[in-house]
Biopython code that builds the backbone (N, CA, C, O; Angstrom):
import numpy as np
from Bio.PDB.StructureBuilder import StructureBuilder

atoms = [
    (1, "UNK", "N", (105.617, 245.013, 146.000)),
    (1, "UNK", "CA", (104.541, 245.984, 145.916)),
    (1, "UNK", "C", (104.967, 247.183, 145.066)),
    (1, "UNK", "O", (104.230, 247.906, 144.396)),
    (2, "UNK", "N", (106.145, 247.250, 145.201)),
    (2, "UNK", "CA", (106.810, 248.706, 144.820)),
    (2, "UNK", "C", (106.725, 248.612, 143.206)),
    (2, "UNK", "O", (106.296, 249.531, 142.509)),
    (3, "UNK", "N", (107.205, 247.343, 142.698)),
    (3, "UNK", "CA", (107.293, 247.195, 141.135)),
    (3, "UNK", "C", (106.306, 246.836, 140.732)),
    (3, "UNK", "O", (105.955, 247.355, 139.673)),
    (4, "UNK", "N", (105.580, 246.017, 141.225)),
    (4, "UNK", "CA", (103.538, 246.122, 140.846)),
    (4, "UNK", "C", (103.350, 247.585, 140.154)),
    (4, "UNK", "O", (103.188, 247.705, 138.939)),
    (5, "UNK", "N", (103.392, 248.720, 141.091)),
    (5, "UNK", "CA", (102.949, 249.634, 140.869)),
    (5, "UNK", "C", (103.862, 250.453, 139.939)),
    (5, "UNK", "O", (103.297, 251.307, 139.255)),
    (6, "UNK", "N", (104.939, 250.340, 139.840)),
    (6, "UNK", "CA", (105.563, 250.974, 138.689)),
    (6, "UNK", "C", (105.273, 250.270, 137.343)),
    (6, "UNK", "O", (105.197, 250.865, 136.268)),
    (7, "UNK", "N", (105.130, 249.032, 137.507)),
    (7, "UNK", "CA", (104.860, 248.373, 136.333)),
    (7, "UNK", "C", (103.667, 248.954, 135.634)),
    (7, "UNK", "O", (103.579, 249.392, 134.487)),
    (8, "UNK", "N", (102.603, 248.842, 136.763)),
    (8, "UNK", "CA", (101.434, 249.228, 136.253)),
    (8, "UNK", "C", (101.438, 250.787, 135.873)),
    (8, "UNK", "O", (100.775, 251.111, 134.887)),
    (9, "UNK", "N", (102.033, 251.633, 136.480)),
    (9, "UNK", "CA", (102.604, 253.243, 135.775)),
    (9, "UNK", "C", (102.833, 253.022, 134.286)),
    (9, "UNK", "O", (102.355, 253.685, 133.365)),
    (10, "UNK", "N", (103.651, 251.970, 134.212)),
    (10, "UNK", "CA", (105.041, 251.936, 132.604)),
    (10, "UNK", "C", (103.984, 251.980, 131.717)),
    (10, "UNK", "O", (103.834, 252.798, 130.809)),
    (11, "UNK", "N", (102.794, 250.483, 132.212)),
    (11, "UNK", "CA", (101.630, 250.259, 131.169)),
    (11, "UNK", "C", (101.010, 250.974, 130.902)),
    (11, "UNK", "O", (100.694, 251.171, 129.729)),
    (12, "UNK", "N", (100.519, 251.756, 132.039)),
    (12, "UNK", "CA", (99.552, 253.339, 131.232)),
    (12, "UNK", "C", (99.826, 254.041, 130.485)),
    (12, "UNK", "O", (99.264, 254.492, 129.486)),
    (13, "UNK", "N", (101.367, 254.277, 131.252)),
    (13, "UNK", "CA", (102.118, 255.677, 130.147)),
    (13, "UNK", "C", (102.472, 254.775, 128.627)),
    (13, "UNK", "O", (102.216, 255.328, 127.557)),
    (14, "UNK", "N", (102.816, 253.963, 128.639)),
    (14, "UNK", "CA", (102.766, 252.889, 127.314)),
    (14, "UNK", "C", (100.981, 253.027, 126.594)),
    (14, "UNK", "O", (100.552, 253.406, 125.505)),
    (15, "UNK", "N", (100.533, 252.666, 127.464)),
    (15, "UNK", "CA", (99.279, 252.839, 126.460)),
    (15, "UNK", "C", (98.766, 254.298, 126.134)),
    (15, "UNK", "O", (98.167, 254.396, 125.062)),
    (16, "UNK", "N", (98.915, 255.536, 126.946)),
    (16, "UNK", "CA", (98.482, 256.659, 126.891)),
    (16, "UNK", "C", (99.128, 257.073, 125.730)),
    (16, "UNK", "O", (98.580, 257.878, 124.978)),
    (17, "UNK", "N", (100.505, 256.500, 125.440)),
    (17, "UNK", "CA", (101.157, 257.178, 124.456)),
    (17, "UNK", "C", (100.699, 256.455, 123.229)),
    (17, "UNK", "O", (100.376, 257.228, 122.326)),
    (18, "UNK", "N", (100.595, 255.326, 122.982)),
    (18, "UNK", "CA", (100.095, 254.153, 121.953)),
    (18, "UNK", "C", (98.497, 255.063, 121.444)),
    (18, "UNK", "O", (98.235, 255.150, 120.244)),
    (19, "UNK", "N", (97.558, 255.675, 122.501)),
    (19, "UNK", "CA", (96.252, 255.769, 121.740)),
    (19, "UNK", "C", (96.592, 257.329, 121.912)),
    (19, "UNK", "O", (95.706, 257.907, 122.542)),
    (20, "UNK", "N", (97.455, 258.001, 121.585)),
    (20, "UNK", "CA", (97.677, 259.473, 121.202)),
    (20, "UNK", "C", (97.405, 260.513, 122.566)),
    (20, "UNK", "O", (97.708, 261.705, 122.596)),
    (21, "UNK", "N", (96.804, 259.792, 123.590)),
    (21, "UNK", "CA", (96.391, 260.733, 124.602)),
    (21, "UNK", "C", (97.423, 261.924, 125.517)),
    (21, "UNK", "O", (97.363, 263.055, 126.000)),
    (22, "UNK", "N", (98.199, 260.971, 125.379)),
    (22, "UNK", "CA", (99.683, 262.003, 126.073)),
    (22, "UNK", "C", (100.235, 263.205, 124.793)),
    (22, "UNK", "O", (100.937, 264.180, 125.060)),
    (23, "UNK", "N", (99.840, 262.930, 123.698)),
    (23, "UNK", "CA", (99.977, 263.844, 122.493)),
    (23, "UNK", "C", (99.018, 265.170, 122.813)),
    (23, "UNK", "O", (99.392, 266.342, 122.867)),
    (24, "UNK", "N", (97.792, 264.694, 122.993)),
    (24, "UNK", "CA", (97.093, 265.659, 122.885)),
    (24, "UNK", "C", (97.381, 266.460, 123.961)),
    (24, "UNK", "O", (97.750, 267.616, 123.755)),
    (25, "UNK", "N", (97.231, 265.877, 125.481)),
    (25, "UNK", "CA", (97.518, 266.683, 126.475)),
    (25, "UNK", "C", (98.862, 267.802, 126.062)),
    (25, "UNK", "O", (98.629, 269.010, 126.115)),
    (26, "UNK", "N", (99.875, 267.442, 125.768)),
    (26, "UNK", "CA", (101.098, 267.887, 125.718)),
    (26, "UNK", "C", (100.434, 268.832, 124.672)),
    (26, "UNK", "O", (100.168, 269.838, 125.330)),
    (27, "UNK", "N", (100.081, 269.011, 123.556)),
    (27, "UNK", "CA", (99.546, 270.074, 122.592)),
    (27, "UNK", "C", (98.397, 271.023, 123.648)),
    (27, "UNK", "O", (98.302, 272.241, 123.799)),
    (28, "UNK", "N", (98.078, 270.554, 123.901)),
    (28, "UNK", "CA", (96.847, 271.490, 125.040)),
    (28, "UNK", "C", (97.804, 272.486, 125.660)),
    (28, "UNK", "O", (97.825, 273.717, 125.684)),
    (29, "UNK", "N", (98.440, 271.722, 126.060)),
    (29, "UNK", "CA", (99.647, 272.685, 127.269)),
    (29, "UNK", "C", (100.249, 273.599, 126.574)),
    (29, "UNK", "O", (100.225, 274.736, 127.045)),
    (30, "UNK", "N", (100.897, 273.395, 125.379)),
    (30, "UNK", "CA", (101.610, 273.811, 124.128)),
    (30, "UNK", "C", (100.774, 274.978, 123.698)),
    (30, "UNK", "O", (101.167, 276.141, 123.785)),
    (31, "UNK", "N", (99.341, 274.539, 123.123)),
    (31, "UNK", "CA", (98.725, 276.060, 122.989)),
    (31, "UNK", "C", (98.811, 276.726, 123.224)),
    (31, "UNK", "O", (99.211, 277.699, 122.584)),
    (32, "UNK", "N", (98.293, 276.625, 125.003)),
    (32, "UNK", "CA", (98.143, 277.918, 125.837)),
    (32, "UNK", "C", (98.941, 279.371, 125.865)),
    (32, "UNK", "O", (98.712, 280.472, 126.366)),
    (33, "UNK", "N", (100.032, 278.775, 125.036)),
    (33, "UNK", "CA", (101.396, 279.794, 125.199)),
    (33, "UNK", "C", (100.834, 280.547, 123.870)),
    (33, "UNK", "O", (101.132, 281.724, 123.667)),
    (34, "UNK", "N", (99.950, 279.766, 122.914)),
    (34, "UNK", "CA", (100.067, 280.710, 121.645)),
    (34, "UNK", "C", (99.206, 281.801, 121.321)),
    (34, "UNK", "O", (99.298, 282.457, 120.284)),
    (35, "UNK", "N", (98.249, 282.010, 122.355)),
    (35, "UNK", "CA", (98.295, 283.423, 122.431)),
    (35, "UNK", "C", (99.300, 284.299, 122.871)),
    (35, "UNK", "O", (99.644, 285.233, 122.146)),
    (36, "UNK", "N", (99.816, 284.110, 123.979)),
    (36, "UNK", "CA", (101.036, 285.197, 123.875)),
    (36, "UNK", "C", (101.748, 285.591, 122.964)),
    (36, "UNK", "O", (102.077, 286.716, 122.590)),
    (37, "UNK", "N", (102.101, 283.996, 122.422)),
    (37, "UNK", "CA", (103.404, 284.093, 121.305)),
    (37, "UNK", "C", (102.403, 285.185, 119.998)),
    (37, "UNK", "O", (103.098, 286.095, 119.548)),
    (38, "UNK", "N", (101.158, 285.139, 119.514)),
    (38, "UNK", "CA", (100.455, 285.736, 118.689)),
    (38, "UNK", "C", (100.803, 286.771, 118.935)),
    (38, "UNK", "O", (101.322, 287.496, 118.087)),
    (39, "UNK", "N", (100.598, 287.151, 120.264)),
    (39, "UNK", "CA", (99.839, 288.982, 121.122)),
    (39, "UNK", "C", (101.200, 289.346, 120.694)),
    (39, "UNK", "O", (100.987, 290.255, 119.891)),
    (40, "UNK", "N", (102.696, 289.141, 120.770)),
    (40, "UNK", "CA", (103.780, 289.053, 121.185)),
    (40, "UNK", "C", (103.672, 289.754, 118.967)),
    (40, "UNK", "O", (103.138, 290.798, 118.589)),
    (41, "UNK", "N", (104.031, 289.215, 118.509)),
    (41, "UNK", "CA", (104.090, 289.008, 116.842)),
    (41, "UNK", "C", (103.090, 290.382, 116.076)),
    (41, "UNK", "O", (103.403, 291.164, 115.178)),
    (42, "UNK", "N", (101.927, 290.262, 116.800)),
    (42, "UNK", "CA", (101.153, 291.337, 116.583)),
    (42, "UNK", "C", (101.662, 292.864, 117.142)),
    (42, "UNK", "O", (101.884, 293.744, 116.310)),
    (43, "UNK", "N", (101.826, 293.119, 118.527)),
    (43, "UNK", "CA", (102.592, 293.816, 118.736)),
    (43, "UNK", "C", (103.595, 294.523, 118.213)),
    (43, "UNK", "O", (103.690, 295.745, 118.099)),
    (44, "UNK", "N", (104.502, 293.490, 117.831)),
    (44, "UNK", "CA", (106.113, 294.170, 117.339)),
    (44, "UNK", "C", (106.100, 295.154, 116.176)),
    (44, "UNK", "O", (105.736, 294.630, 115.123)),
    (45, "UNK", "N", (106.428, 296.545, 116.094)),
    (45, "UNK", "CA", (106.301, 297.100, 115.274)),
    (45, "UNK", "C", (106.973, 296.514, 114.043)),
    (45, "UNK", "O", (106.487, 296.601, 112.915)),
    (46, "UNK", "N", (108.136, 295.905, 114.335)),
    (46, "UNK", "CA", (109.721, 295.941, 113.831)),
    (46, "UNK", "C", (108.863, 294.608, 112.887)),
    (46, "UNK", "O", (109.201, 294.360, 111.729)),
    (47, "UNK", "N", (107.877, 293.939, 113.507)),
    (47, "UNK", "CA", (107.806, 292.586, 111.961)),
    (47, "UNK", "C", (107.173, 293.125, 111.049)),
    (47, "UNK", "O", (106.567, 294.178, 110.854)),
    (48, "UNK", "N", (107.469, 292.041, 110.427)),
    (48, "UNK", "CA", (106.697, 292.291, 108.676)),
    (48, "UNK", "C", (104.594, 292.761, 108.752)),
    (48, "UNK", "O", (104.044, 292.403, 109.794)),
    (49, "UNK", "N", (103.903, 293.311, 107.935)),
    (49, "UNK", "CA", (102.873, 293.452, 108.354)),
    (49, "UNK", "C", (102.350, 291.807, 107.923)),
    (49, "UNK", "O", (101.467, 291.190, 108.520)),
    (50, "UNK", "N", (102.841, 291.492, 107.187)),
    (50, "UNK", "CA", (102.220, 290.224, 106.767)),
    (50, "UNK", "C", (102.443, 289.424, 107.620)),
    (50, "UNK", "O", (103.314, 288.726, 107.102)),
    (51, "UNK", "N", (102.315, 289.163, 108.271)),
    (51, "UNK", "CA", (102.990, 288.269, 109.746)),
    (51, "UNK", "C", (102.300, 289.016, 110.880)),
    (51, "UNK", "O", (101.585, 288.309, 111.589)),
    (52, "UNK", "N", (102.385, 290.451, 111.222)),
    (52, "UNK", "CA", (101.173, 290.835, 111.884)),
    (52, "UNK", "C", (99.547, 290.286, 111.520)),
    (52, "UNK", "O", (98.899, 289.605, 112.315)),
    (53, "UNK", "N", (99.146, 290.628, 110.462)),
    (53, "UNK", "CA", (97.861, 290.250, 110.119)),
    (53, "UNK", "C", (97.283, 288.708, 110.135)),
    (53, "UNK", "O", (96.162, 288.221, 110.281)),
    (54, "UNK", "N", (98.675, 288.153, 109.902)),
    (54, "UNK", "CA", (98.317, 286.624, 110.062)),
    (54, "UNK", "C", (98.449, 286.126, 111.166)),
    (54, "UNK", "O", (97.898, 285.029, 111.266)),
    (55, "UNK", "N", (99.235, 286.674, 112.525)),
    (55, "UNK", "CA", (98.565, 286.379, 113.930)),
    (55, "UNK", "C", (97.624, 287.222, 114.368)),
    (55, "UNK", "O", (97.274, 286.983, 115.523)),
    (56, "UNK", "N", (97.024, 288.241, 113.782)),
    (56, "UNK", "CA", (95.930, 289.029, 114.491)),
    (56, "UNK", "C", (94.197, 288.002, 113.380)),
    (56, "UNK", "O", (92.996, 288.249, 113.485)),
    (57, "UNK", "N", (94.916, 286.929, 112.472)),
    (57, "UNK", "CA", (93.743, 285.906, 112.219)),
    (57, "UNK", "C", (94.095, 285.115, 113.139)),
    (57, "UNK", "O", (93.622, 285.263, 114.265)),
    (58, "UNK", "N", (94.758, 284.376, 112.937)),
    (58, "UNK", "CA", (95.157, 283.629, 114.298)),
    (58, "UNK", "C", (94.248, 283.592, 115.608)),
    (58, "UNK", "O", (93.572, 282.652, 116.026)),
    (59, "UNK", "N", (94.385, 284.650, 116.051)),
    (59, "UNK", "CA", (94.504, 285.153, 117.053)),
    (59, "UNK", "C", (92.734, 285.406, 117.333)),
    (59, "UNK", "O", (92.115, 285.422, 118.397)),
    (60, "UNK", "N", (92.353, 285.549, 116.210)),
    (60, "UNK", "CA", (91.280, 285.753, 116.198)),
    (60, "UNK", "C", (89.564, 284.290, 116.392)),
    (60, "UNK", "O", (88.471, 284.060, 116.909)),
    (61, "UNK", "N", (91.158, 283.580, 115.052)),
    (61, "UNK", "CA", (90.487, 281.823, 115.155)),
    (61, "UNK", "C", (90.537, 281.721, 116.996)),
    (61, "UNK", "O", (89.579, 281.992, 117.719)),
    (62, "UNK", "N", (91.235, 281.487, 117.238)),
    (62, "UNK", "CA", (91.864, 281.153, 118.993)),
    (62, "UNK", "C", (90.545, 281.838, 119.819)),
    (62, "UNK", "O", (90.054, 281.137, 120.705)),
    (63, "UNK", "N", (89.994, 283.074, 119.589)),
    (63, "UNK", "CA", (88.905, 283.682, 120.739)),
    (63, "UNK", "C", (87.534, 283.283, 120.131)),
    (63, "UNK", "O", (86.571, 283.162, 120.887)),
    (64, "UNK", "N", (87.426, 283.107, 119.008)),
    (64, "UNK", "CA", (86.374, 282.568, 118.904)),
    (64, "UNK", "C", (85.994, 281.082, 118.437)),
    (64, "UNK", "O", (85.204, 280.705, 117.572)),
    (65, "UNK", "N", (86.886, 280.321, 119.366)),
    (65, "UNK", "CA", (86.559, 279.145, 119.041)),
    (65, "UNK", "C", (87.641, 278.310, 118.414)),
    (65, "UNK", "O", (87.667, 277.146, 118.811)),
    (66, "UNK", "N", (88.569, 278.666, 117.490)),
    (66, "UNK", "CA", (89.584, 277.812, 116.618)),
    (66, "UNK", "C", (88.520, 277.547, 115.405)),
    (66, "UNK", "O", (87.389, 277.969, 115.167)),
    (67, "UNK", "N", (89.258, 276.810, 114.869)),
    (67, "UNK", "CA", (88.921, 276.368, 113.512)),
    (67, "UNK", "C", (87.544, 275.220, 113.372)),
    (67, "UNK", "O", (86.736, 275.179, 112.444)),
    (68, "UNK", "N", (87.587, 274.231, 114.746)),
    (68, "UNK", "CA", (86.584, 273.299, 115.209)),
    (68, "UNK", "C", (85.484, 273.831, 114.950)),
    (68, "UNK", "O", (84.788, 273.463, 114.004)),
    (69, "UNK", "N", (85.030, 275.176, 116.094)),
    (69, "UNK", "CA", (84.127, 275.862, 115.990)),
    (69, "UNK", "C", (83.326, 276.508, 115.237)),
    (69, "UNK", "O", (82.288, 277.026, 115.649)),
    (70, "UNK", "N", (84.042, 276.571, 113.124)),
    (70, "UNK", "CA", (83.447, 277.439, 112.560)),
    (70, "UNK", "C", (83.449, 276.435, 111.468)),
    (70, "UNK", "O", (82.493, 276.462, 110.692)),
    (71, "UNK", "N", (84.227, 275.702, 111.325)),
    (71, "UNK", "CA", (83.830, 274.448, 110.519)),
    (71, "UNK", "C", (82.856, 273.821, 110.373)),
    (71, "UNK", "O", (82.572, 273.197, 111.396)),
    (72, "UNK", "N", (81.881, 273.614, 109.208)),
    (72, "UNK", "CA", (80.800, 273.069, 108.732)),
    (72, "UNK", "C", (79.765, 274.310, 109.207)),
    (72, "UNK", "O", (78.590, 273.943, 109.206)),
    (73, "UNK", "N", (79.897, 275.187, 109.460)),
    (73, "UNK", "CA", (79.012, 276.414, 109.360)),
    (73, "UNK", "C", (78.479, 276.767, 108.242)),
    (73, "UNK", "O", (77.899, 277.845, 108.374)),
    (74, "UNK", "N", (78.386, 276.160, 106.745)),
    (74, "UNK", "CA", (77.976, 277.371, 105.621)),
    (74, "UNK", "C", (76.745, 276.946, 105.896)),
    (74, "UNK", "O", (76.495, 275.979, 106.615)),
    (75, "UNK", "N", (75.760, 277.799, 105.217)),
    (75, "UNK", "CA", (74.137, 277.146, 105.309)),
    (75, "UNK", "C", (74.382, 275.990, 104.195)),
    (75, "UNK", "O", (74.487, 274.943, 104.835)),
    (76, "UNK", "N", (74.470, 275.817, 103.305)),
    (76, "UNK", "CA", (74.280, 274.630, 102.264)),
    (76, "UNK", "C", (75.449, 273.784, 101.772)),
    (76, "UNK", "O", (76.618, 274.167, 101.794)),
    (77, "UNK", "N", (74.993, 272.494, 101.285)),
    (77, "UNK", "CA", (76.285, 272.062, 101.590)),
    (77, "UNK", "C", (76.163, 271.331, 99.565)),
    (77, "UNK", "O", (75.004, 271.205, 99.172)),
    (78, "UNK", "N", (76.991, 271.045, 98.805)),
    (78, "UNK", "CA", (77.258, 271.035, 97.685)),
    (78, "UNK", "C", (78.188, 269.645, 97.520)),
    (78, "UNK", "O", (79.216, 269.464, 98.174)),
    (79, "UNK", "N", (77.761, 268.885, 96.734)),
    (79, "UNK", "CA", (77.937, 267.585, 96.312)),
    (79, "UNK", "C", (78.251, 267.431, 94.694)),
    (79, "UNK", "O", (77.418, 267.796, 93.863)),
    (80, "UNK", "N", (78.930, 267.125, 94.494)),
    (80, "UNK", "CA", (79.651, 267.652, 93.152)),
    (80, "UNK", "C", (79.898, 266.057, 92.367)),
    (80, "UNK", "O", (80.837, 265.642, 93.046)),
    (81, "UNK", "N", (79.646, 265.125, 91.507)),
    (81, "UNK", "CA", (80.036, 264.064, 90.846)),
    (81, "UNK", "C", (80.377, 263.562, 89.521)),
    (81, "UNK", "O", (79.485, 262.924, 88.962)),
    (82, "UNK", "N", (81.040, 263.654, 89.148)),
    (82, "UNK", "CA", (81.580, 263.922, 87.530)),
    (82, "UNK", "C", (82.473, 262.507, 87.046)),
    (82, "UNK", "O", (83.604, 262.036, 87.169)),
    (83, "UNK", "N", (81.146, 262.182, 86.410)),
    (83, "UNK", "CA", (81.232, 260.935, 85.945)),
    (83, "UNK", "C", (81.546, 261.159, 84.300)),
    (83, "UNK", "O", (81.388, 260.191, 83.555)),
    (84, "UNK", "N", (81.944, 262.310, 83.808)),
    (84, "UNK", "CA", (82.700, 262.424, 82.230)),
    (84, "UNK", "C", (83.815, 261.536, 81.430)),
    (84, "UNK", "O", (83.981, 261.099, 80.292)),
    (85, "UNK", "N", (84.498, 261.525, 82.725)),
    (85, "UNK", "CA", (85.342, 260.011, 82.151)),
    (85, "UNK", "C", (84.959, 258.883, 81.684)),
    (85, "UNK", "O", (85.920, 258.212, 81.306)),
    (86, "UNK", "N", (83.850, 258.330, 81.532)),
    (86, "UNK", "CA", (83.427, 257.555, 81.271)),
    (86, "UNK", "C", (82.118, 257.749, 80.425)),
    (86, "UNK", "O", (81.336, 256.881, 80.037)),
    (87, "UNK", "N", (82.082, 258.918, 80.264)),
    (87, "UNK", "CA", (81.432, 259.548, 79.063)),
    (87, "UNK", "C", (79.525, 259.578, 79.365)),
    (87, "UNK", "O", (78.481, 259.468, 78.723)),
    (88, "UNK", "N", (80.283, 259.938, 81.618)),
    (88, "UNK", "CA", (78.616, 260.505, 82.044)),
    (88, "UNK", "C", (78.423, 262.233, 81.686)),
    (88, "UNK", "O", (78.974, 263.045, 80.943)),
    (89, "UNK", "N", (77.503, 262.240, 82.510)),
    (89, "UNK", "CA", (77.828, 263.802, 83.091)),
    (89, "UNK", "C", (78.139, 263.963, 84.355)),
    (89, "UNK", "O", (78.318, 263.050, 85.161)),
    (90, "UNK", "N", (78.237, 265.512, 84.636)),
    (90, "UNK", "CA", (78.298, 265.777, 86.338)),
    (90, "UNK", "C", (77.093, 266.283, 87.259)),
    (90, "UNK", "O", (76.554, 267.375, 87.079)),
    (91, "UNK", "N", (76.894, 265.801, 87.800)),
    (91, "UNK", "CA", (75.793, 265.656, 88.708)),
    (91, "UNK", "C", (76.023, 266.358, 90.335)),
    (91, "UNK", "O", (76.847, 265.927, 91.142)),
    (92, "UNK", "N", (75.116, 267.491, 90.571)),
    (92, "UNK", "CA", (75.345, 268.658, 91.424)),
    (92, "UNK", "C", (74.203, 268.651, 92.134)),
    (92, "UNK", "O", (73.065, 268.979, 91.798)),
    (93, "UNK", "N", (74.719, 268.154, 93.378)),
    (93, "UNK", "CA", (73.539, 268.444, 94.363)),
    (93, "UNK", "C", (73.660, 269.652, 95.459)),
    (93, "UNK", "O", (74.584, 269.563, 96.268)),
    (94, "UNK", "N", (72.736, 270.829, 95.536)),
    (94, "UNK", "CA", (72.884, 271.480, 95.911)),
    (94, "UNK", "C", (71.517, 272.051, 97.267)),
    (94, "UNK", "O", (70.430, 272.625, 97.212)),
    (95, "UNK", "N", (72.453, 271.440, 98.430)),
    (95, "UNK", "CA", (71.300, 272.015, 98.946)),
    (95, "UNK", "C", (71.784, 272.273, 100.536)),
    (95, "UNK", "O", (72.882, 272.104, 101.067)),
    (96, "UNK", "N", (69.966, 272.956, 101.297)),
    (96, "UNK", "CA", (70.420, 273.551, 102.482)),
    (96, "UNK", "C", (70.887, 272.619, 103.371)),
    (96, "UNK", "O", (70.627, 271.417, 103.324)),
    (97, "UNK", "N", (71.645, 273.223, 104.262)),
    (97, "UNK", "CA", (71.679, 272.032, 105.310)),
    (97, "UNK", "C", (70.864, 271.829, 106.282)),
    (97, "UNK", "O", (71.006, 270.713, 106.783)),
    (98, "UNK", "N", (70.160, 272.395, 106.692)),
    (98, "UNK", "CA", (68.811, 272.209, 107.878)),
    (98, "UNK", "C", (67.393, 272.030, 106.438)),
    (98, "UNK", "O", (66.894, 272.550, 105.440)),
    (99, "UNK", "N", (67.363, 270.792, 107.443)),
    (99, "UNK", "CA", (65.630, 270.426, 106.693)),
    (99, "UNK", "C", (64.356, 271.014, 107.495)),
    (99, "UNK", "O", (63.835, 270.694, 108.564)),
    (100, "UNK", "N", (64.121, 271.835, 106.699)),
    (100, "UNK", "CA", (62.975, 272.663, 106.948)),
    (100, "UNK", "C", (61.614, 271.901, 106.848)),
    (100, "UNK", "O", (61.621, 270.991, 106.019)),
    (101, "UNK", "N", (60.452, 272.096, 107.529)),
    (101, "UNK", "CA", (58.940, 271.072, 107.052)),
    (101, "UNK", "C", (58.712, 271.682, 106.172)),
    (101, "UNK", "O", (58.714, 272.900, 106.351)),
    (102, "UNK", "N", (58.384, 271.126, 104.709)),
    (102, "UNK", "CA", (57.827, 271.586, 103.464)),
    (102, "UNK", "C", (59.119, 271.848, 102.470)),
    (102, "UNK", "O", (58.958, 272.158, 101.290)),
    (103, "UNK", "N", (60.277, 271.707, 103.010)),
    (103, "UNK", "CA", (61.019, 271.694, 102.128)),
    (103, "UNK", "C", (61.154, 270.854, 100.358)),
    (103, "UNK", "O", (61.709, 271.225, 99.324)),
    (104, "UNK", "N", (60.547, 269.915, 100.625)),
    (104, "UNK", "CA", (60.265, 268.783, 99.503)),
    (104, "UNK", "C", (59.354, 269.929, 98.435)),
    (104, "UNK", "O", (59.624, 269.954, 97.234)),
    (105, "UNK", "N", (58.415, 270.723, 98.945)),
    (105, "UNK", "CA", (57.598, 271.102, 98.116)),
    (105, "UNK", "C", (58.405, 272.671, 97.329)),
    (105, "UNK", "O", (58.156, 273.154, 96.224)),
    (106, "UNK", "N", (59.211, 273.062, 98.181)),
    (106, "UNK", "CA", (60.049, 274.194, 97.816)),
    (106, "UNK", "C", (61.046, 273.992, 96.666)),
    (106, "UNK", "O", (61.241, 274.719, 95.692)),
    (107, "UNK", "N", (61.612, 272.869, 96.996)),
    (107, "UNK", "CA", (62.836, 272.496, 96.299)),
    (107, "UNK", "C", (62.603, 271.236, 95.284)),
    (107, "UNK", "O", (63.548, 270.582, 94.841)),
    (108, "UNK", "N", (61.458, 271.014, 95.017)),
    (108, "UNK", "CA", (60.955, 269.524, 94.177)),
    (108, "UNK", "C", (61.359, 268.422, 95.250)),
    (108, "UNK", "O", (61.332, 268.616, 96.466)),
    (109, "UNK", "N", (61.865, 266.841, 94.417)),
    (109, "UNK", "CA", (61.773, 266.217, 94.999)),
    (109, "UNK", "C", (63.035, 266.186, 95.847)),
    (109, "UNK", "O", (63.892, 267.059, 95.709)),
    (110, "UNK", "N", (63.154, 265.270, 96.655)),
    (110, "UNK", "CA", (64.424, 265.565, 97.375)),
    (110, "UNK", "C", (65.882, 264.776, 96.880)),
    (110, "UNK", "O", (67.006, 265.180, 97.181)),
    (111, "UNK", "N", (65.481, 263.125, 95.757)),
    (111, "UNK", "CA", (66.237, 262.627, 94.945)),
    (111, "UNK", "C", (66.643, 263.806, 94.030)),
    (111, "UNK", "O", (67.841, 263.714, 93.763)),
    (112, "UNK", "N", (66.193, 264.634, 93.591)),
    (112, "UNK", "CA", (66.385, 265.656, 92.168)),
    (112, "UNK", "C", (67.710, 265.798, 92.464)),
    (112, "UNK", "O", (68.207, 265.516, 93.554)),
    (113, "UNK", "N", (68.432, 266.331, 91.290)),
    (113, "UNK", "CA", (69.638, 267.014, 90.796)),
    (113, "UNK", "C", (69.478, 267.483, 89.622)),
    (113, "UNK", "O", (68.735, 266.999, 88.769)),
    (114, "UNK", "N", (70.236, 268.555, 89.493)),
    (114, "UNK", "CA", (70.436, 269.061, 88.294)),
    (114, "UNK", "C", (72.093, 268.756, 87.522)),
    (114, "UNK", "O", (73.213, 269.021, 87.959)),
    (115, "UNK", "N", (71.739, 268.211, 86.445)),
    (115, "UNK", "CA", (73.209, 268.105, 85.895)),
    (115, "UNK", "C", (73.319, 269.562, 85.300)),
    (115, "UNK", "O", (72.471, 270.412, 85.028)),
    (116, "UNK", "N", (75.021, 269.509, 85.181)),
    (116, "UNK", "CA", (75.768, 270.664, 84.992)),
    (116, "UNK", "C", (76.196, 270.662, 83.477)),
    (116, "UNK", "O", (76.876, 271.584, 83.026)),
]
sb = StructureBuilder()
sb.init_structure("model")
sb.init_model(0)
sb.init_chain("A")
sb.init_seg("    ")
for serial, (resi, resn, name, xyz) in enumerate(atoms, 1):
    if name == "N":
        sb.init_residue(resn, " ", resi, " ")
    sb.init_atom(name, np.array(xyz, "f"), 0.0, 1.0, " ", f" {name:<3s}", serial, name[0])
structure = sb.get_structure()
């Protein structure tokens, strides 16, 4: 009974580690400390300011969210294709990211691009 159940332990922790899950946990845990370590860096008179300012961004990503959180935020999003090598042009699609009703009529058609 006893090695049933260790066995079946070995396999989890074998697989937890195989699909990254014990990674992440262990980084979760790992974070938590990096606000201090920031607050800690920001603080010190004695460091460089450049090293202050870059944990008081830090520090800043961390309260509002991290980097997850603000990623893919711009309003429009830009598509860029440059087919010159082969003696196209480049082809620039530029547009909002929320589809508005009537947008088609604002912006022409919605295939359009403008080459560059």
């Amino acid at each position: 009974m006893f090695n049933d159940v260790w066995r079946a332990v070995q396999r989890e922790k074998q697989h937890r580690i195989a699909s990254g899950a014990a990674a992440r946990e262990k980084a979760q845990s790992l974070f938590v400390q990096a606000p201090d370590v920031l607050g800690n860096i920001l603080n010190d008179t004695s460091t460089s300011p450049r090293h202050r300012i870059e944990a008081a961004r830090e520090l800043r990503q961390v309260a509002g969210g991290g980097s997850e959180a603000t990623s893919g935020s711009s309003e429009r999003f830009i598509i860029r294709i440059d087919l010159t090598a082969g003696g196209g042009e480049v082809i620039t699609f530029n547009k909002p990211r929320t589809i508005e009703p009537g947008h088609n009529e604002e912006l022409g058609k919605s295939d359009e691009h403008e080459p560059i």
